[in-house]
ZAMARGU-4260 file (C-alpha; in steps of 0.2 Angstrom, whole numbers, plus 5000, padded with zeros to 4 digits):
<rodrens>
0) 5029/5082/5107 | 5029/5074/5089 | 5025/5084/5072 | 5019/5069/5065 | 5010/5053/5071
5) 5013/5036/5060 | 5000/5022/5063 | 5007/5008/5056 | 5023/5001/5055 | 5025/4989/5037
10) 5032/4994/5023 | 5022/5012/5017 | 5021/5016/5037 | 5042/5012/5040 | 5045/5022/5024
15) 5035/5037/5027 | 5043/5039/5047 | 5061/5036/5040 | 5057/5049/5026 | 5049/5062/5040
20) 5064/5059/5053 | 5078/5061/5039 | 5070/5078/5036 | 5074/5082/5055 | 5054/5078/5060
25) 5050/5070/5076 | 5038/5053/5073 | 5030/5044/5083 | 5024/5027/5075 | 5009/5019/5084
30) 5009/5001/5084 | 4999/4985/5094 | 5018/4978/5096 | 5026/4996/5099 | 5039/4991/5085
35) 5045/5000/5070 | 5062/5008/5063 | 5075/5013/5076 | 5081/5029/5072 | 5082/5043/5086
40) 5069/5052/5081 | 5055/5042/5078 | 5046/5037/5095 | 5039/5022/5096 | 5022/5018/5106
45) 5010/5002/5109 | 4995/5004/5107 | 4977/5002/5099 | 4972/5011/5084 | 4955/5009/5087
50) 4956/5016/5103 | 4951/5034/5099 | 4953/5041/5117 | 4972/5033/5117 | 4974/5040/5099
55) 4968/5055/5101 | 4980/5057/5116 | 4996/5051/5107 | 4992/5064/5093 | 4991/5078/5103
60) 4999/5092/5094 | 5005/5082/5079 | 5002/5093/5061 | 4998/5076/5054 | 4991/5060/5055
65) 4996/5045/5042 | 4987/5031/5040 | 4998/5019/5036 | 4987/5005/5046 | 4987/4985/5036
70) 4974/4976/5049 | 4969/4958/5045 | 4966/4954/5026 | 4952/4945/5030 | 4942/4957/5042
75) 4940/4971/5034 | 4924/4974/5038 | 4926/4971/5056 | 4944/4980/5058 | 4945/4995/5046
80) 4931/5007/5051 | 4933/5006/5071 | 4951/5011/5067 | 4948/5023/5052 | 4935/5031/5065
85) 4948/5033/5080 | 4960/5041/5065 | 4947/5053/5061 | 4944/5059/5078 | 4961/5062/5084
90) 4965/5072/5067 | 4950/5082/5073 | 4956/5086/5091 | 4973/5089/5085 | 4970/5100/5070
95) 4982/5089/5061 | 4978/5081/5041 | 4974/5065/5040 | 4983/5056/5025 | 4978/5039/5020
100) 4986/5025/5011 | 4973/5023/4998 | 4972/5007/4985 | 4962/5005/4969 | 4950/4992/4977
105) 4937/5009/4975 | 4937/5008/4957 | 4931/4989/4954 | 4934/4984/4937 | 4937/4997/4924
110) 4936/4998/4904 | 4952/4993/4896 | 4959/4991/4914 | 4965/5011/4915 | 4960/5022/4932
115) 4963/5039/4935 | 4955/5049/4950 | 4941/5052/4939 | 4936/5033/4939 | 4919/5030/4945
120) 4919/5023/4963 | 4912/5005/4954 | 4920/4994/4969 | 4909/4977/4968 | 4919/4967/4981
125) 4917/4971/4999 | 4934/4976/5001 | 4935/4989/4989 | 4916/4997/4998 | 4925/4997/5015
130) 4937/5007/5007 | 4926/5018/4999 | 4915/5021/5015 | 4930/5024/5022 | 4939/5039/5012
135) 4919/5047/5012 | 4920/5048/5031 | 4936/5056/5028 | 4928/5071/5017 | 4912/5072/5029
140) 4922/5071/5044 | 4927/5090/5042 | 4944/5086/5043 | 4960/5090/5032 | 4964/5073/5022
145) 4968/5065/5009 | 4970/5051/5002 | 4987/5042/4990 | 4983/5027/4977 | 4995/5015/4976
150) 4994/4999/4965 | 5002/4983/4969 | 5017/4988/4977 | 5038/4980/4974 | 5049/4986/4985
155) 5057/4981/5003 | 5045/4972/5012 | 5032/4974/5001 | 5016/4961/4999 | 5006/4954/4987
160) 5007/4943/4969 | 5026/4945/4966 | 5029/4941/4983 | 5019/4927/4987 | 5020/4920/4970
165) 5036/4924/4961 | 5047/4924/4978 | 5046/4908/4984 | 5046/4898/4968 | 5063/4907/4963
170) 5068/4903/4981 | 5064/4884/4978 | 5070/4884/4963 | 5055/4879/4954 | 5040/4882/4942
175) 5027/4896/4950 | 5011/4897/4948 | 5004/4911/4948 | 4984/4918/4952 | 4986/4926/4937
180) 4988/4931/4919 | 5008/4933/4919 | 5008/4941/4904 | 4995/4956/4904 | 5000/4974/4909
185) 4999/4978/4928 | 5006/4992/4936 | 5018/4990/4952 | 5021/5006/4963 | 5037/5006/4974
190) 5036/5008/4992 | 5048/5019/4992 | 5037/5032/4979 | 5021/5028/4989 | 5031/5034/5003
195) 5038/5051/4996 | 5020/5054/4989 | 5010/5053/5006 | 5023/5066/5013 | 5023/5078/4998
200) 5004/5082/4997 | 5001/5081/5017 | 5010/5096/5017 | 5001/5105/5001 | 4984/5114/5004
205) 4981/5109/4984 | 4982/5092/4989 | 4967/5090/5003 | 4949/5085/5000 | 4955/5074/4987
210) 4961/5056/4981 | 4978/5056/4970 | 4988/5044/4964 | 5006/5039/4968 | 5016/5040/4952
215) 5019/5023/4945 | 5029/5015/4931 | 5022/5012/4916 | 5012/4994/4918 | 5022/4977/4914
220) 5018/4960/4914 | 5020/4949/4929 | 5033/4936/4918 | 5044/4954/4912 | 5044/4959/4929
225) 5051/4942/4935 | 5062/4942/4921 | 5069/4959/4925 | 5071/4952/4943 | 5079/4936/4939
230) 5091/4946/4926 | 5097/4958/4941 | 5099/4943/4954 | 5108/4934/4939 | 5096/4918/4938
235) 5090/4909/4924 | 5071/4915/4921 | 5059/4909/4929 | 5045/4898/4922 | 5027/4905/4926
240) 5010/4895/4926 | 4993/4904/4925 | 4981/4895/4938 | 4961/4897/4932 | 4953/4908/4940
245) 4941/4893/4945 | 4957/4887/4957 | 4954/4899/4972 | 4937/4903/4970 | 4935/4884/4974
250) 4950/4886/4987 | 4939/4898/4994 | 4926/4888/4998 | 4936/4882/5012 | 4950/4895/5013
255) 4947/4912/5019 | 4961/4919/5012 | 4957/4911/4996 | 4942/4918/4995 | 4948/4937/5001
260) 4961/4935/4986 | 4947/4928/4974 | 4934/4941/4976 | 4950/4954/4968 | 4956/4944/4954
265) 4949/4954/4941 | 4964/4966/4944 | 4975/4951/4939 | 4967/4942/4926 | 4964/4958/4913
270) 4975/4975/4910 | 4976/4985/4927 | 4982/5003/4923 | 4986/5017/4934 | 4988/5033/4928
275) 4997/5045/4938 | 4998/5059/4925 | 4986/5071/4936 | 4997/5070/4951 | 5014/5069/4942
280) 5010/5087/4931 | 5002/5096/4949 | 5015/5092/4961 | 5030/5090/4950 | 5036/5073/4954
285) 5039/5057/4944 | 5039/5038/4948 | 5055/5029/4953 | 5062/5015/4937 | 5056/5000/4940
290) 5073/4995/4944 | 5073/5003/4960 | 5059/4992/4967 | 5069/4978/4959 | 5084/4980/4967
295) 5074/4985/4983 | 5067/4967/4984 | 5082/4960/4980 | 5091/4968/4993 | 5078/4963/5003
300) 5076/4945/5000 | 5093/4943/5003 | 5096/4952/5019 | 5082/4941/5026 | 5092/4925/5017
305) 5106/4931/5028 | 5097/4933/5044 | 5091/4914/5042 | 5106/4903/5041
</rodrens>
């Protein structure tokens, strides 16, 4: 019988299980391709995590229930509450807390780009009012839950602008152009922090009925954190091109990926701040150095390097 049921197996979902089972806790990660870290004790299973019947079967006697869960960027709408629902249910039956990989889609854009858990819900995409519909349910649901912010992650296996933009034009050896401004603050939390962070309040009463946020380096530009990067790698710096905004929202016209990605570039064309003083002072903890996601990726990148030649 497994203490804790993982649905999802990327980057935040691998990280929390490891973390769990290197504590001496049985997972078992819930998957649709029954995949995941191999380590004796996490169990992996196949299955449908909008299936709240199967769900709720596969969490019997669990304590908790993470949502670590990364369906289809571009069906949200269609994916996230069928699942979100299933989640909900079986933490019910089981008594267990649901924990939830939260982002800072709820917030919409801010004054001066800075969120704390006191930010006004403001979300005025449709992704960030899934997301808020979604941790409401949570807190009418009657179950124990919470939910962990995290803002653009770095780290092994991690997705998003440094990835998809920085990455491959390093790898190319040319120019990137990137969706946004590479020289305004954002902030970048590590997987691995994200991670810790999900496991650390699940298991504190103080913690439940309430969004926190995963404590995060101090914001740094997009070009200092490619710098940063190409220094530890030891590569000449990269040159970075901001694309006009106009460039996928016309993309997206066509593209639906393009117009996912357009409808949240306000978090990359101004400052995006998180502040994770609150959670930091009540629970004692600190973010990583930006380094460690640094080297993280790196490692990464070139363990897949290796894999493909």
């Amino acid at each position: 019988m497994p203490t804790h049921v993982v649905v999802g197996s990327g980057p935040i979902g691998s990280s929390v299980a490891r973390g769990l089972a290197e504590r001496g806790e049985r997972v078992r990660m819930v998957t649709r391709s029954g995949k995941g870290p191999s380590h004796p004790l996490i169990e992996l299973v196949a299955a449908d995590a909008s299936d709240a019947r199967r769900l709720t079967e596969l969490t019997q006697g669990a304590e908790t229930l993470y949502n670590c869960a990364n369906p289809k960027y571009t069906e949200w709408e269609k994916l996230w509450f069928p699942m979100n629902d299933a989640m909900i249910a079986a933490a019910k039956a089981a008594g267990a807390v649901y924990v939830i990989t939260g982002n800072l889609y709820v917030y919409g854009p801010q004054p001066g780009g800075h969120m704390t858990e006191n930010s006004p819900l403001a979300a005025v995409g449709r992704k960030g009012k899934v997301r808020i519909q979604m941790w409401r349910d949570a807190l009418a649901s009657g179950v124990r839950t919470v939910e962990v912010r995290g803002s653009d992650y770095i780290g092994a296996g991690a997705v998003g602008v440094f990835s998809y933009s920085i990455l491959p034009a390093l790898n190319a050896g040319r120019a990137a152009y990137a969706t946004a401004d590479p020289d305004l603050p954002h902030s970048f939390t590590y997987t691995g922090d994200m991670a810790s962070t999900m496991i650390t309040l699940a298991h504190d009463e103080r913690a439940w009925g309430k969004a926190w946020h995963t404590p995060t380096a101090p914001a740094i530009s997009i070009r200092e954190l490619a710098d940063r990067y190409c220094d530890f790698v030891g590569r000449p710096h990269l040159t970075i091109r901001k694309l006009p905004r106009a460039v996928m929202r016309t993309a997206g016209l066509f593209q639906p990926m393009a117009r996912e990605l357009a409808e949240m570039d306000y978090q990359f064309y101004r400052p995006f701040h998180l502040d994770s003083s609150l959670t930091e002072r009540t629970f004692g903890l600190q973010a990583s150095p930006i380094e460690v996601g640094i080297r993280e990726t790196a490692e990464d990148a070139q363990a897949i390097a290796a894999r493909t030649m």
